[in-house]
C-alpha positions in Angstrom: 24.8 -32.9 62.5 22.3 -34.7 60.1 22.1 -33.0 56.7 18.8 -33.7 57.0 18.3 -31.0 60.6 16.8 -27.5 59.6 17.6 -24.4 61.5 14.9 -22.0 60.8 16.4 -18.6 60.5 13.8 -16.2 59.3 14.0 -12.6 60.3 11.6 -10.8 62.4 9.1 -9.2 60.5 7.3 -7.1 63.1 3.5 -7.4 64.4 2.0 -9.0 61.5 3.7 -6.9 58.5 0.0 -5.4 57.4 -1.2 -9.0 57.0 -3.9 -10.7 58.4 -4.1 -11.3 61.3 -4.0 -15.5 62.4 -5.7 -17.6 64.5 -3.9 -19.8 66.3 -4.5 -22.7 68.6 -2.1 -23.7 71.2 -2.5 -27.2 72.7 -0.2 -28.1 75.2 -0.4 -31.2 78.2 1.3 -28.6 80.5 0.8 -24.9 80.8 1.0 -22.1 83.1 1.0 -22.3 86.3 3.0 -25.5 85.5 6.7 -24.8 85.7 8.8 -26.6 83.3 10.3 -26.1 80.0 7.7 -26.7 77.4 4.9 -24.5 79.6 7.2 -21.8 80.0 7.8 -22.4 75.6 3.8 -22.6 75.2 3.1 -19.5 77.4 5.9 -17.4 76.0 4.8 -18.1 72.0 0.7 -17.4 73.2 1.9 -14.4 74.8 4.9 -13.1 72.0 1.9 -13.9 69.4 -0.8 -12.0 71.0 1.5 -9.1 71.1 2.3 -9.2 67.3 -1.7 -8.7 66.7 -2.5 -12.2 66.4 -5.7 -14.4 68.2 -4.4 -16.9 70.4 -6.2 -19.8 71.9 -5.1 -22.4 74.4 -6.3 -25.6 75.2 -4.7 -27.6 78.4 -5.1 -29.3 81.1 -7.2 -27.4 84.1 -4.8 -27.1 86.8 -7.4 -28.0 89.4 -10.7 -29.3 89.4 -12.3 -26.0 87.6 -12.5 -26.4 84.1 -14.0 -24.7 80.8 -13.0 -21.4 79.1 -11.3 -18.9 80.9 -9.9 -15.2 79.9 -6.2 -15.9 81.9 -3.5 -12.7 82.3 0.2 -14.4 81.4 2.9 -12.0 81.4 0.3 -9.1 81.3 -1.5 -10.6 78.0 -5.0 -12.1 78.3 -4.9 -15.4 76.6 -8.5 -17.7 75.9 -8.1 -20.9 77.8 -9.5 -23.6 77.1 -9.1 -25.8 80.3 -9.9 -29.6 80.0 -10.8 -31.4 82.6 -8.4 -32.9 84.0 -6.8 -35.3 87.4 -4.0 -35.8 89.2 -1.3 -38.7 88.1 -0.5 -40.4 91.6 2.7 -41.0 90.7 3.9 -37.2 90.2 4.3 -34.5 92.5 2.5 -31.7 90.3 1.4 -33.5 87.1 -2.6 -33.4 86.0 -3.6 -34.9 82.6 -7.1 -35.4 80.7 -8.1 -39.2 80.1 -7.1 -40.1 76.2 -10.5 -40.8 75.3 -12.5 -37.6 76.1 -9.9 -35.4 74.4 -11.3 -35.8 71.0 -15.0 -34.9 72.4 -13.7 -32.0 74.0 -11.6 -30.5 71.6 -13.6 -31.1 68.4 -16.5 -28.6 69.6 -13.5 -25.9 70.6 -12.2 -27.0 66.6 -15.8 -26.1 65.2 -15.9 -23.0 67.1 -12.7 -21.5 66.2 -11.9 -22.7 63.2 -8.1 -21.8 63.9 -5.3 -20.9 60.9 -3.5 -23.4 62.3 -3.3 -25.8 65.3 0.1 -26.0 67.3 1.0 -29.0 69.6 3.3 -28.8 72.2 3.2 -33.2 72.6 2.2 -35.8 71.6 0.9 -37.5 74.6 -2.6 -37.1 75.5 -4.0 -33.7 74.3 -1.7 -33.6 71.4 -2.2 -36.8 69.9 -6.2 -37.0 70.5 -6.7 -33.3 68.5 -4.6 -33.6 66.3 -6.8 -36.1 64.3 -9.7 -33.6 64.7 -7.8 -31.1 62.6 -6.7 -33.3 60.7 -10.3 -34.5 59.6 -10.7 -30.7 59.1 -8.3 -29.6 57.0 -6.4 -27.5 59.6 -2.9 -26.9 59.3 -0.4 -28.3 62.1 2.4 -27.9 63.1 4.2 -30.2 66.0 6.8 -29.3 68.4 8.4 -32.2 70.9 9.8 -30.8 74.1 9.3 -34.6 75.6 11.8 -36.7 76.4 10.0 -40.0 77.8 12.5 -40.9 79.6 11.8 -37.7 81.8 8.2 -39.2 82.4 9.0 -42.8 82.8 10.7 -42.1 86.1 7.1 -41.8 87.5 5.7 -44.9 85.3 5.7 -47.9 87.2 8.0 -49.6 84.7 11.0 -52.1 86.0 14.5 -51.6 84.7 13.9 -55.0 82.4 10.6 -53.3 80.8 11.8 -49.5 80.5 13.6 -49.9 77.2 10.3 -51.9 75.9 8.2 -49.1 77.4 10.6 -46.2 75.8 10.0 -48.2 72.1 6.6 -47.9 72.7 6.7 -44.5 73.4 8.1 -43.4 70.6 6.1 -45.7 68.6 3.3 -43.6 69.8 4.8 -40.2 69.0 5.7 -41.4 65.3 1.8 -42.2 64.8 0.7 -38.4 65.8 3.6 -36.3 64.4 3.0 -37.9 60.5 -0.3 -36.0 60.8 1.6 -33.0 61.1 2.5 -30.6 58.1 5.5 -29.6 59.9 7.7 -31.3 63.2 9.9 -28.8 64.8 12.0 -29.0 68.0 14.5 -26.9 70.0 18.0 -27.9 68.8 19.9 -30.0 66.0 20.9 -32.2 67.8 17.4 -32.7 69.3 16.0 -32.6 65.9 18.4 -35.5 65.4 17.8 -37.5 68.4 13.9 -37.4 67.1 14.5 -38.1 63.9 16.5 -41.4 65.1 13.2 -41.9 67.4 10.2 -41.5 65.0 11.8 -43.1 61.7 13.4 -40.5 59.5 10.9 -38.0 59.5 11.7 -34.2 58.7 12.4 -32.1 61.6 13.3 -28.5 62.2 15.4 -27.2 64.7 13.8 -23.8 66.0 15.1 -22.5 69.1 12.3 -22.1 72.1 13.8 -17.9 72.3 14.1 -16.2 75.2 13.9 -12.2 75.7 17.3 -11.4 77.0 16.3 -7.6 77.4 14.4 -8.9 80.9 18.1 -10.5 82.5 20.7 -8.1 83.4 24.6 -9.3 82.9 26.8 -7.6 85.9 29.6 -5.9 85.6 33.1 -7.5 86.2 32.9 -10.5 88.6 31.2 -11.0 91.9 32.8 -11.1 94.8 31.6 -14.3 95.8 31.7 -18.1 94.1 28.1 -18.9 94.0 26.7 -21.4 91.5 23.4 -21.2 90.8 21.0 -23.7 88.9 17.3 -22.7 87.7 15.0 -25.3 87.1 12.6 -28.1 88.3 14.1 -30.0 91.5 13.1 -33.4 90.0 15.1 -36.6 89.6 16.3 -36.0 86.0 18.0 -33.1 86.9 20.4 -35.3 88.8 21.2 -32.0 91.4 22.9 -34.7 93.6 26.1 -34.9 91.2 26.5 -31.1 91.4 26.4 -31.1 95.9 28.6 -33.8 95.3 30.9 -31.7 93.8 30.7 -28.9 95.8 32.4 -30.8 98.2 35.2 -31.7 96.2 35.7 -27.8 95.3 39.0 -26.1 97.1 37.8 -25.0 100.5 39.9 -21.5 99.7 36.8 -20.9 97.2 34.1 -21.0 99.6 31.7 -21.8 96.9 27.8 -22.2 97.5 24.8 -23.4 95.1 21.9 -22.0 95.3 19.3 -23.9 93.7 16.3 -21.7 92.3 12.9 -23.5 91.7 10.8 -26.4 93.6 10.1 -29.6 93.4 9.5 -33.1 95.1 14.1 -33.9 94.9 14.0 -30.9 98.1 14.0 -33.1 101.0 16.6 -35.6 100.3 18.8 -33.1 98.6 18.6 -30.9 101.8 19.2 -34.0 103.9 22.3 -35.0 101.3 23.7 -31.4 101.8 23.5 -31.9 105.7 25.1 -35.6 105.8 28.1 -34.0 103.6 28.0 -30.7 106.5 27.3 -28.5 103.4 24.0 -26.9 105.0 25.4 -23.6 105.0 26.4 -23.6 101.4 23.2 -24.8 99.8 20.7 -22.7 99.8 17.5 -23.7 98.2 14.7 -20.6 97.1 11.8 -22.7 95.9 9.3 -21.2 93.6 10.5 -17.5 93.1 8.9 -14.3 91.0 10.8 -13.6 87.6 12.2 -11.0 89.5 13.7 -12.8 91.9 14.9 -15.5 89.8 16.8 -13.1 87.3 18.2 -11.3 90.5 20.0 -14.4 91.6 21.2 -15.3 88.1 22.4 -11.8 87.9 24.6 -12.1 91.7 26.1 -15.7 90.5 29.6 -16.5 89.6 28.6 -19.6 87.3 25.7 -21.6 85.9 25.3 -25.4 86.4 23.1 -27.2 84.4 23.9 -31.3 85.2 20.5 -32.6 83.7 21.0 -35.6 80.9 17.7 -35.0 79.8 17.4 -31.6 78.0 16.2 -30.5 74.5 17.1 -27.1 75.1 17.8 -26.2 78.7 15.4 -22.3 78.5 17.0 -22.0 82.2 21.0 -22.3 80.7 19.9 -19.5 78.2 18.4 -17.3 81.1 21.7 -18.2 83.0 23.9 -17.1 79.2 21.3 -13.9 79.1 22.3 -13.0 82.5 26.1 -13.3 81.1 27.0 -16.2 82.8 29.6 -19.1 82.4 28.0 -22.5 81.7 29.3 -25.9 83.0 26.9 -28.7 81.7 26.6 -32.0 81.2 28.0 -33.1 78.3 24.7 -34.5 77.3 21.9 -34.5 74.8 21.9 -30.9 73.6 23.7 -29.0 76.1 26.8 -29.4 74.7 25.4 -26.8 71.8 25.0 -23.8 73.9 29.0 -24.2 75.2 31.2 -22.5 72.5 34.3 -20.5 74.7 31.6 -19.6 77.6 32.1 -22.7 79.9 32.8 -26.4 79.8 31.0 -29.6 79.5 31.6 -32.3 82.0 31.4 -36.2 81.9 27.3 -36.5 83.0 27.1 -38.3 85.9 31.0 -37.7 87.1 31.4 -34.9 90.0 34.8 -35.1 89.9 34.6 -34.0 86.2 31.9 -31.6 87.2 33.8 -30.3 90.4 37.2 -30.1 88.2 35.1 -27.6 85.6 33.9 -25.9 88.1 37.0 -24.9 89.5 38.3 -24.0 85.8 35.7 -21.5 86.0 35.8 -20.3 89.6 40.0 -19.8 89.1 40.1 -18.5 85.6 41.8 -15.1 86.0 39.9 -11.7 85.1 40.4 -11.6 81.6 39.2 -15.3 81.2 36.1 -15.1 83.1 34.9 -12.0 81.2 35.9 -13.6 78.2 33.7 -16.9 79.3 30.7 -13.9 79.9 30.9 -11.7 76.9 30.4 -15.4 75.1 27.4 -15.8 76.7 26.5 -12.8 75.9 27.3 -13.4 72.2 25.7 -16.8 71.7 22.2 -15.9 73.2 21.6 -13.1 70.3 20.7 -16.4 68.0 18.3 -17.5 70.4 16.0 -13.9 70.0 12.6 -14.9 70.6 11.6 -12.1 68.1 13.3 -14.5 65.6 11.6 -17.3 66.9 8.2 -16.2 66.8 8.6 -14.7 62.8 9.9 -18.3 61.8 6.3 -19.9 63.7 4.1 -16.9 61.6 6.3 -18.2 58.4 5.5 -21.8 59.2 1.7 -21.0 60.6 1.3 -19.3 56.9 2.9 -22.3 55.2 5.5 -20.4 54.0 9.0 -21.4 53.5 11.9 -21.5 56.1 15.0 -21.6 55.6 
């Protein structure tokens, strides 16, 4: 770890402590009803905020052709959006974004009205980068998280494999340029806050964990019956859900282990016909887009999390799948490997062997191991309180110190 990575650790001051109240605006390139890790981050800070007294604002993307300001109920909250207009990229299954040169005439009239205490980005890639100058020509406060790995994106670019590592440069060229406008950079993890840091040229980073409310996931008792390994998340290309049906079919057959994959996306279709050419059909189950509910109830009935993505900053899914009291086998990849301490094991990314070897640890461990493996889980996820969380944003919104 870089002596140079921060772990914000302030304590949770509830509400607003008698103070005044802030006004904050949120500006994110994906938001609700987008499912992936930095909307569910965005909507989960608007929403934790809002319920410690504060004003919250968002600006995105419209997620269809309507746009302007709408009064939006997230997680039973009513947040202000600000929708931008926005189109579809033809290259991704789900993704809209707002042309780079209307973003500063949108947002600078939303700027004026508001005059916001601070203005948080969630990128740096369209919305992010085009208001952040308008603050800055204000004099509002910002404060910059990355939840973006280009690489994740690039996979829809239409980049060649001889031009991807000029077209990576460039991105996070492009990210340096927005986040030294910022009065503060923050990401998930230290080893995230390191892997930035490498990418936009020394600059200061915080590592402040996304939170998660662990009181909504419920951690069985003993062990389940069955051997069911479960993955939450989007069904895209970086998740690399081929390597863990792979696997599965190098497990014992005496464990009669099944996957169930919980979310959507456009990966579906050849990973059901990949299950079927390996005459695993009727071990792979895939749910699609779920409620909460349902999602928590099948983290809840598994035996063991699998999380074989190469791509994550944090991985909010492995902590619902830890808050849920789960053992964790991930890829031993970017910073995954910090949320595995004694509650699971980290495999070679890319290797099912190693993956379907790790699995079995977990599936075979005897009683006293496994609950061992889950009362970890259990144990690890307390640092991750979003309660903590949201008190070390107020401290940095305030321009207060963090330690």
């Amino acid at each position: 770890m870089s002596q140079d990575a921060t772990t914000a650790t302030a304590e949770p001051t509830g509400a607003t402590g008698g103070r005044r109240p802030l006004r904050v605006l949120i500006a994110a390139d994906t938001f609700a009803p987008d499912v992936n890790g930095a909307a569910t981050f965005a909507e989960q800070l608007a929403v934790g905020l809002a319920e410690r007294g504060h004003e919250v604002h968002i600006v995105a993307p419209a997620s269809s052709r309507h746009y302007g300001t709408f009064d939006e109920e997230h997680s039973g909250v009513t947040l202000t959006v600000h929708r931008l207009k926005s189109y579809k990229w033809p290259l991704h299954p789900w993704l809209r974004f707002v042309w780079p040169w209307s973003v500063r005439k949108w947002t600078a009239p939303i700027l004026d009205a508001l005059q916001p205490d601070v203005l948080h980005i969630q990128s740096h890639v369209v919305i992010g980068r085009g208001i952040v100058h308008e603050a800055h020509d204000r004099h509002i406060r910002v404060i910059a998280t990355n939840h973006f790995m280009p690489e994740n994106l690039l996979e829809y670019a239409p980049f060649g494999r001889w031009t991807l590592p000029v077209a990576l440069k460039l991105a996070w060229s492009d990210a340096a340029r927005t986040y030294r406008l910022a009065d503060a950079i923050t990401t998930p993890t230290n080893l995230a806050a390191d892997y930035l840091r490498d990418a936009i040229a020394g600059q200061q980073v915080m590592a402040i964990s996304c939170g998660i409310d662990a009181s909504r996931y419920v951690a069985r008792e003993g062990r389940p019956a069955g051997n069911d390994i479960v993955f939450v998340g989007r069904v895209a290309p970086e998740k690399n859900l081929d390597v863990l049906i792979r696997a599965l079919a190098l497990l014992p057959a005496e464990l009669n282990a099944t996957v169930t994959v919980v979310g959507d996306g456009e990966m579906i279709p050849k990973l059901s016909a990949q299950a079927k050419e390996l005459g695993l059909q009727d071990r792979v189950r895939f749910l699609g887009f779920v409620s909460d509910e349902r999602k928590r109830e099948a983290l809840t009935n598994a035996t063991v999390f699998a999380m074989p993505s190469t791509a994550e900053l944090q991985s909010i899914s492995s902590l619902e799948g830890m808050a849920s009291g789960l053992p964790v086998v991930a890829a031993n990849s970017m910073a995954l490997p910090h949320l595995i301490d004694g509650n699971g094991f980290l495999f070679a990314p890319g290797d099912e062997h190693d993956l379907a070897a790790k699995l079995t640890a977990v599936l075979t461990a005897s009683d006293a191991d496994y609950r061992a493996m889950r009362a970890r889980s259990l144990t690890m996820i307390e640092a991750h309180d979003i309660n903590r969380t949201l008190a070390t944003f107020e401290a940095l919104y305030r321009g207060e110190p963090v330690a």
